[in-house]
Structure formats: structure tokens, C-alpha cells
C-alpha positions in Angstrom: 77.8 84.0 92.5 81.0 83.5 94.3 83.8 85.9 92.5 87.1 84.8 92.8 90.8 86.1 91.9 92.7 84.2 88.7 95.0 83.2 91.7 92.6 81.8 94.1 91.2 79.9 91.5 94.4 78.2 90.3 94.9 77.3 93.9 91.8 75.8 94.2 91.9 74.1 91.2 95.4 72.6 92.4 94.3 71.6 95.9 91.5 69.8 94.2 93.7 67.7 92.2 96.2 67.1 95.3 92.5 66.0 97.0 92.1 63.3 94.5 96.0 62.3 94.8 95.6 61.8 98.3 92.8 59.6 98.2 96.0 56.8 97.2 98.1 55.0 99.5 101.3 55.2 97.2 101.6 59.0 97.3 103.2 61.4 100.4 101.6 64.3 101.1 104.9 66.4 100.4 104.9 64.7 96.8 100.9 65.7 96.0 102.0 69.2 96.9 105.0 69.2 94.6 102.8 67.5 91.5 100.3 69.8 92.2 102.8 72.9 91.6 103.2 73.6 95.1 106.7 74.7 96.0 106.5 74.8 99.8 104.4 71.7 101.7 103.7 74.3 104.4 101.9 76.8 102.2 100.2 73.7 100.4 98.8 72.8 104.0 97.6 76.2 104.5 96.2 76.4 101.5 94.4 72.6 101.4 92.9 73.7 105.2 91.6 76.7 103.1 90.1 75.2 100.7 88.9 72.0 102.1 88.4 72.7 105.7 91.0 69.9 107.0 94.5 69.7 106.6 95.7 67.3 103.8 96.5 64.2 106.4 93.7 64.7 107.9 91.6 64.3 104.9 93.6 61.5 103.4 92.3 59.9 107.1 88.9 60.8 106.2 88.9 59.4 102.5 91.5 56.9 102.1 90.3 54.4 99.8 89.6 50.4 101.2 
């Protein structure tokens, strides 16, 4: 079992909801950060490369819905 910090696990939690935001067409990647509690777009990049293993344009790329 995978043991993580209170902390890490609100982040993740938070880039996973951002993950589904960005999945849209009507929401900026700036504005999923924000929503999601991030205060700073760069640190929500970091983070979302972190956690998902490609930065947040790049996934929206990846899974943008048809």
C-alpha cells in the first residue's frame, strides 16, 4: 500500500477533478486550476505533470471529448 501525506492527497484529489474539468472545451486551463483551489497555474502545472504524467494541455490534447 501506497502511503501518502494529508497534503499530497488533497492535491491529488484536486488534480483529479481539474482532469475531469479539462476533458470540456468551455473551460481554460488557468480557470480548472483556480476551481480546483489552485492559487498559482504554475504550481497547478507542476503539480498535474506530477500526478498525471503530462502537463494539463497536453492531456486536455490527449482526452478532449468529440
Amino acid at each position: 500500500m501506497l502511503t501518502r501525506s494529508p497534503i499530497e492527497h488533497v492535491i491529488r484529489v484536486r488534480v483529479l477533478k481539474a482532469a475531469e474539468w479539462l476533458r470540456r472545451d468551455d473551460i481554460r486551463v488557468t480557470e480548472a486550476a483556480f476551481d480546483c483551489g489552485f492559487a498559482d497555474s504554475n504550481y497547478f502545472s507542476r503539480q498535474f505533470r506530477q500526478v498525471m504524467g503530462v502537463s494539463p494541455r497536453e492531456y486536455r490534447i490527449q482526452h478532449r471529448r468529440k
